[in-house]
Structures are given as C-alpha cells and as structure tokens.
OpenMM code with the backbone's topology and positions (N, CA, C; nanometers):
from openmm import Vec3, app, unit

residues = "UNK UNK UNK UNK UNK UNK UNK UNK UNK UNK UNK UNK UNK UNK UNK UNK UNK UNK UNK UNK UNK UNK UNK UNK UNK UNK UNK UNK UNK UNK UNK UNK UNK UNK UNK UNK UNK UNK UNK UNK UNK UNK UNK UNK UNK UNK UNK UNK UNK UNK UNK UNK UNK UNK UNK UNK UNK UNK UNK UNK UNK UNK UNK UNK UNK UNK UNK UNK UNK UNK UNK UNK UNK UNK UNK UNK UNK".split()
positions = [
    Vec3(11.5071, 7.6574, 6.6871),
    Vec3(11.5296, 7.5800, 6.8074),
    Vec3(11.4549, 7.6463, 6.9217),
    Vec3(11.3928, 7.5650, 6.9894),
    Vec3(11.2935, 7.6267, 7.1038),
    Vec3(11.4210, 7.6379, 7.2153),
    Vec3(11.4024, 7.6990, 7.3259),
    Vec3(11.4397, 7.7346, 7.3942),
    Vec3(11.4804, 7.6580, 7.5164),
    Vec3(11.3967, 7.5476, 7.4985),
    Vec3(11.4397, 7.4446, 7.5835),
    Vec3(11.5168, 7.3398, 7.5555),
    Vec3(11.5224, 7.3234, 7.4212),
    Vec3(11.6616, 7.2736, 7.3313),
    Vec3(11.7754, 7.3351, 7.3590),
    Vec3(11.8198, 7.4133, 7.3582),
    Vec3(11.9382, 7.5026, 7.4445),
    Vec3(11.9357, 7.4958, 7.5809),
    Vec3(11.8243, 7.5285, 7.6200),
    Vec3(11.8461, 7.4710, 7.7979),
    Vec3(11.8968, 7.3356, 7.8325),
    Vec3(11.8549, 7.2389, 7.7590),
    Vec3(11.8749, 7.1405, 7.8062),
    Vec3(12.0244, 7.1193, 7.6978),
    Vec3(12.0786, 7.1722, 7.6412),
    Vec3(12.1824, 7.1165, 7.5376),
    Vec3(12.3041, 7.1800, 7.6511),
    Vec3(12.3097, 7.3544, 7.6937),
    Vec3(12.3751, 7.3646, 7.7625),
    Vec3(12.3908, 7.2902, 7.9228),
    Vec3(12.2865, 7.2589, 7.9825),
    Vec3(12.2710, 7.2307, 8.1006),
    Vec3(12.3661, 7.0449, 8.1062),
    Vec3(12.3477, 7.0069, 8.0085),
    Vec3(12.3943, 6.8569, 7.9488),
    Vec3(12.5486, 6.8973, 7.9707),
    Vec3(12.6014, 6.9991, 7.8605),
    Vec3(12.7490, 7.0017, 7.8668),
    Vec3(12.7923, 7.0931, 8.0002),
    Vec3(12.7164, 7.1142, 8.0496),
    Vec3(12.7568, 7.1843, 8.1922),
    Vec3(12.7716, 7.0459, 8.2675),
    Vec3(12.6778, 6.9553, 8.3063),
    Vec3(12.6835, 6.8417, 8.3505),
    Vec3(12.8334, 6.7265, 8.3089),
    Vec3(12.8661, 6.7630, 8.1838),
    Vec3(12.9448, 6.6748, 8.1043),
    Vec3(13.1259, 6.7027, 8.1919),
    Vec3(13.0989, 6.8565, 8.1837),
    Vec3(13.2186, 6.9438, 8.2488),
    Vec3(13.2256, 6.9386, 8.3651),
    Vec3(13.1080, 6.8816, 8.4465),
    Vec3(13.1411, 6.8703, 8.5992),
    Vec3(13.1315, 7.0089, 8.7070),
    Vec3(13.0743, 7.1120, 8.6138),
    Vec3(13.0504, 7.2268, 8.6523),
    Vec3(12.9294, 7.2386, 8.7262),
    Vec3(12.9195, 7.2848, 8.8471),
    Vec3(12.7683, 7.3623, 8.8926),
    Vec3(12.7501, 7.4479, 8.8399),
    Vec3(12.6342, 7.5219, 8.8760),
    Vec3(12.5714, 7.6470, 8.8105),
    Vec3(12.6011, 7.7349, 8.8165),
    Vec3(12.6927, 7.7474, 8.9549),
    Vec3(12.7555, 7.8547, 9.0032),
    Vec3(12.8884, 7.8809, 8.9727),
    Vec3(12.9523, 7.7903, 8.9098),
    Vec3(13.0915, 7.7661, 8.8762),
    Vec3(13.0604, 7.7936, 8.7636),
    Vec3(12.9394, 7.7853, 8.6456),
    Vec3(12.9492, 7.7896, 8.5159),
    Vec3(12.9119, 7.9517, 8.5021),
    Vec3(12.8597, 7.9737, 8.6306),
    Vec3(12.8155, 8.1271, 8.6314),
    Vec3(12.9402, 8.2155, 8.6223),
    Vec3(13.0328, 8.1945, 8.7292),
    Vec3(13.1569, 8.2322, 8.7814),
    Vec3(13.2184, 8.2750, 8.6346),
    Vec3(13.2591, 8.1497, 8.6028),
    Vec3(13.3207, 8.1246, 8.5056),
    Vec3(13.3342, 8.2045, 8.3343),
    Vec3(13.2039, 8.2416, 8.3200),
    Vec3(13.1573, 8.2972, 8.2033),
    Vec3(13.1140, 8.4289, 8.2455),
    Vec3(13.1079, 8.4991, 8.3812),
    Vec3(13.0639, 8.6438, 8.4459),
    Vec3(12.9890, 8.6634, 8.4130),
    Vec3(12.8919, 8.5545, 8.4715),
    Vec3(12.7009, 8.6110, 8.4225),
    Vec3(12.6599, 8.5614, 8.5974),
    Vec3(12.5680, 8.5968, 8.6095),
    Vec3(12.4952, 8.5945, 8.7110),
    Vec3(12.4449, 8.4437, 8.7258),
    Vec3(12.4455, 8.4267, 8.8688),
    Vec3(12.4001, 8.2348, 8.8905),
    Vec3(12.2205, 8.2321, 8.8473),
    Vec3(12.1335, 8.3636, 8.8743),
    Vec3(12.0008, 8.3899, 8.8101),
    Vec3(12.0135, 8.3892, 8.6392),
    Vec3(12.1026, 8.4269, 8.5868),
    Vec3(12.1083, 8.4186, 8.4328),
    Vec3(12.1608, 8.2639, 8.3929),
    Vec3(12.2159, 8.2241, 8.4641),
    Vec3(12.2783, 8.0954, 8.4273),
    Vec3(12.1009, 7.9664, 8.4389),
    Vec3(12.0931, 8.0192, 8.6054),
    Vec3(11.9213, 7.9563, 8.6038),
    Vec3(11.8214, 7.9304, 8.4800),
    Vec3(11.7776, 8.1290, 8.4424),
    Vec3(11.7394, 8.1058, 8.3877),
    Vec3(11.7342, 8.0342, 8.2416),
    Vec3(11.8333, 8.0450, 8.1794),
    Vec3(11.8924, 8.0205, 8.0783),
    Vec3(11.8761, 7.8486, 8.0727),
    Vec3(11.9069, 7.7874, 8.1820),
    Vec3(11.9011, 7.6496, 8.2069),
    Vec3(11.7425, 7.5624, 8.1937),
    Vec3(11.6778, 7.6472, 8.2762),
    Vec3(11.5436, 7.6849, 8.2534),
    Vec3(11.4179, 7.6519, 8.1516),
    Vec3(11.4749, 7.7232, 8.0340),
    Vec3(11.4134, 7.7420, 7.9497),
    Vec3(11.3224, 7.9026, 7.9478),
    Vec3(11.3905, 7.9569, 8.0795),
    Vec3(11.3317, 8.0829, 8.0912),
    Vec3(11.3591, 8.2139, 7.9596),
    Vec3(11.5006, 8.2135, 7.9382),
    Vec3(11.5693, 8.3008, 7.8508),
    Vec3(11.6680, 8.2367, 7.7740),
    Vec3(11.7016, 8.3139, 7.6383),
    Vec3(11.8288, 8.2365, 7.5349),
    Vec3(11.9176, 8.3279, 7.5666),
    Vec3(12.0278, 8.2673, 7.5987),
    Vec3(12.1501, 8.3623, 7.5670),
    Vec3(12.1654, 8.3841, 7.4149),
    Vec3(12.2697, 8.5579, 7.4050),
    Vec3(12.2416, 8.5887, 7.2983),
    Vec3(12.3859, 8.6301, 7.2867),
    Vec3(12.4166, 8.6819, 7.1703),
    Vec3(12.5334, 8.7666, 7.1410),
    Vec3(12.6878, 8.6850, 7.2648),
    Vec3(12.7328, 8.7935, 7.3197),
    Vec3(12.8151, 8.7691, 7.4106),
    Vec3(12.8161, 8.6739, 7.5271),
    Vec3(12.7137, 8.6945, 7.5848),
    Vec3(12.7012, 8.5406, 7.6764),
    Vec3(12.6619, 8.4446, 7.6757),
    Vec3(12.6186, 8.4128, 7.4583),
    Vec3(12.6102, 8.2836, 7.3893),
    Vec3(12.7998, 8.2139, 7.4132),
    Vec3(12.8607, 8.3401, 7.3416),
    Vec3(13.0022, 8.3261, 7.3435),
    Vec3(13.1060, 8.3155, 7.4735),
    Vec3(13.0270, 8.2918, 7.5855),
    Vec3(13.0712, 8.3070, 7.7175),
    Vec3(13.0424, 8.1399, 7.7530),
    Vec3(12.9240, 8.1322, 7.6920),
    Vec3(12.8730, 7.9808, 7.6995),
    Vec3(12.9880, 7.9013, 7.6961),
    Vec3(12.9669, 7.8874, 7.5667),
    Vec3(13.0438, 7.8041, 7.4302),
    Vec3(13.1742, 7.7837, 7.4715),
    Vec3(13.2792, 7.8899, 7.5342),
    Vec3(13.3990, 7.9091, 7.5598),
    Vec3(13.4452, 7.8456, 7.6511),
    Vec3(13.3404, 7.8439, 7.7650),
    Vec3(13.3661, 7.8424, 7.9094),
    Vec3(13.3328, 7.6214, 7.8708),
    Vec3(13.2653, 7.6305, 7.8206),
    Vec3(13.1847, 7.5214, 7.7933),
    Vec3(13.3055, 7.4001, 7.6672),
    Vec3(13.3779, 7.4739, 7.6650),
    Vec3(13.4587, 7.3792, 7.5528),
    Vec3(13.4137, 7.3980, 7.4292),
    Vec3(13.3144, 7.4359, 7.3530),
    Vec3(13.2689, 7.3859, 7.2162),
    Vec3(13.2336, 7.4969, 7.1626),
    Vec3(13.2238, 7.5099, 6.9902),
    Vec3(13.2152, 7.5916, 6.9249),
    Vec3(13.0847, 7.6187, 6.9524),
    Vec3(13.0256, 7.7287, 6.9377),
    Vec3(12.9116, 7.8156, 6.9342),
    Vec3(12.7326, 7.7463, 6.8956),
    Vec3(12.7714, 7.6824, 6.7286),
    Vec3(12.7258, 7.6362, 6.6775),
    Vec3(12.6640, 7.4596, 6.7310),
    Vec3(12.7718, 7.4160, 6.7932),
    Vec3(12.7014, 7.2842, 6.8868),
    Vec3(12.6477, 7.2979, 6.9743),
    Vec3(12.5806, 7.4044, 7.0451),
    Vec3(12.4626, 7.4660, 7.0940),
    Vec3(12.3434, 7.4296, 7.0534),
    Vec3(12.3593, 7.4574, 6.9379),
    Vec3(12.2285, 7.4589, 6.8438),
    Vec3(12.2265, 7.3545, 6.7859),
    Vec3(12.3237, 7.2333, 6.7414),
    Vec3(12.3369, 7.1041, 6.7047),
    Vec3(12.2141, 6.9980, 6.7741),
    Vec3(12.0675, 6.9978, 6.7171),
    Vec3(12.0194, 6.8789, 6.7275),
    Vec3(12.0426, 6.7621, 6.7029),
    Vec3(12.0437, 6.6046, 6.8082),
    Vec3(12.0344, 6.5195, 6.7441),
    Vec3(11.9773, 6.4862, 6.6474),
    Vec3(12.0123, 6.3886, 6.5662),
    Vec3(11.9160, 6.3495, 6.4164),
    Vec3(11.8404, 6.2079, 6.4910),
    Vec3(11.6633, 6.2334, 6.4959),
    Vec3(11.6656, 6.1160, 6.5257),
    Vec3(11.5963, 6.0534, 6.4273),
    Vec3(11.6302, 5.9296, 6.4312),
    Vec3(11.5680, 5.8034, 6.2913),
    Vec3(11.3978, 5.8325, 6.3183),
    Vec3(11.4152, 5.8117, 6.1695),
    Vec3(11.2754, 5.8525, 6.0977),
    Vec3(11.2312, 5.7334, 6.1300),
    Vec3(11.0958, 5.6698, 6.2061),
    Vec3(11.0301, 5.5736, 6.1991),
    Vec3(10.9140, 5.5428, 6.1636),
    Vec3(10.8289, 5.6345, 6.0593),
    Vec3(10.7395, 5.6734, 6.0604),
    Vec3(10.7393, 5.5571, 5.8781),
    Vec3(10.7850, 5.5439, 5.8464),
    Vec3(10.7758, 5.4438, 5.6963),
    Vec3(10.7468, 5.2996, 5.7390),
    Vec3(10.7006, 5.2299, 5.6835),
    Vec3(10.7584, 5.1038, 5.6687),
    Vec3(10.8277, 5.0833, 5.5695),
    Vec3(10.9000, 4.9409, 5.6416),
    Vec3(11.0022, 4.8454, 5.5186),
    Vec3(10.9485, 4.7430, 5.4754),
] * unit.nanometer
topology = app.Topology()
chain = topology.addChain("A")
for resn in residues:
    res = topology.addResidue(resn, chain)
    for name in ("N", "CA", "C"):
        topology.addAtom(name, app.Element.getBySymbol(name[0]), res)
C-alpha cells in the first residue's frame, strides 16, 4: 500500500468521526505536524501510533490497510 492510500484512508475516517486534525492529534498524543504529515502522504505511521490511529479512530488496525475492490473492467462480455 502506497502511502497515500493510508493518507487518504485515515484522513476519510478522521472526516467520518467529525474530528479535526488537531483533535485527532490530541486525541492519539502525536503531534498536529505528525498527524499532517501522515495525512499528507508525507510519512506512515508505524508500530504505536498506527495503534493510536486505529483506536482513537474506531476500527481495527487492519482497515487501514483495507483497499476497496474495484470491478475489473478490463474484459468483455
């Protein structure tokens, strides 16, 4: 998963929660610059403030990383 797949997956359920950046910062005790970047696509959270995410964020760890499936359109019928 690129990095901006997580940016934008967390930044979505931050949006979903009604949280600012600064509240999601607060919230999980990371810095409103780590939360940025992270949002970004600058940096991945890792280890512990993956799990700060996730927590603060409602959802298991792993739906982070949960891509949509999108339909194959590339066949014909």
């Amino acid at each position: 998963m690129k990095n901006t797949d997580l940016a934008e997956k967390i930044k979505e359920l931050r949006n979903q929660a009604g949280l600012s950046q600064e509240l999601l910062a607060e919230k999980c005790q990371l810095s409103l610059r780590t939360v940025q970047r992270i949002e970004n696509g600058e940096s991945a959270p890792r280890g512990d403030s993956l799990n700060r995410l996730a927590g603060v964020l409602n959802v298991p760890v792993t739906e982070l990383f949960d891509q949509p499936e999108h339909e194959d359109k590339s066949y014909t019928a």
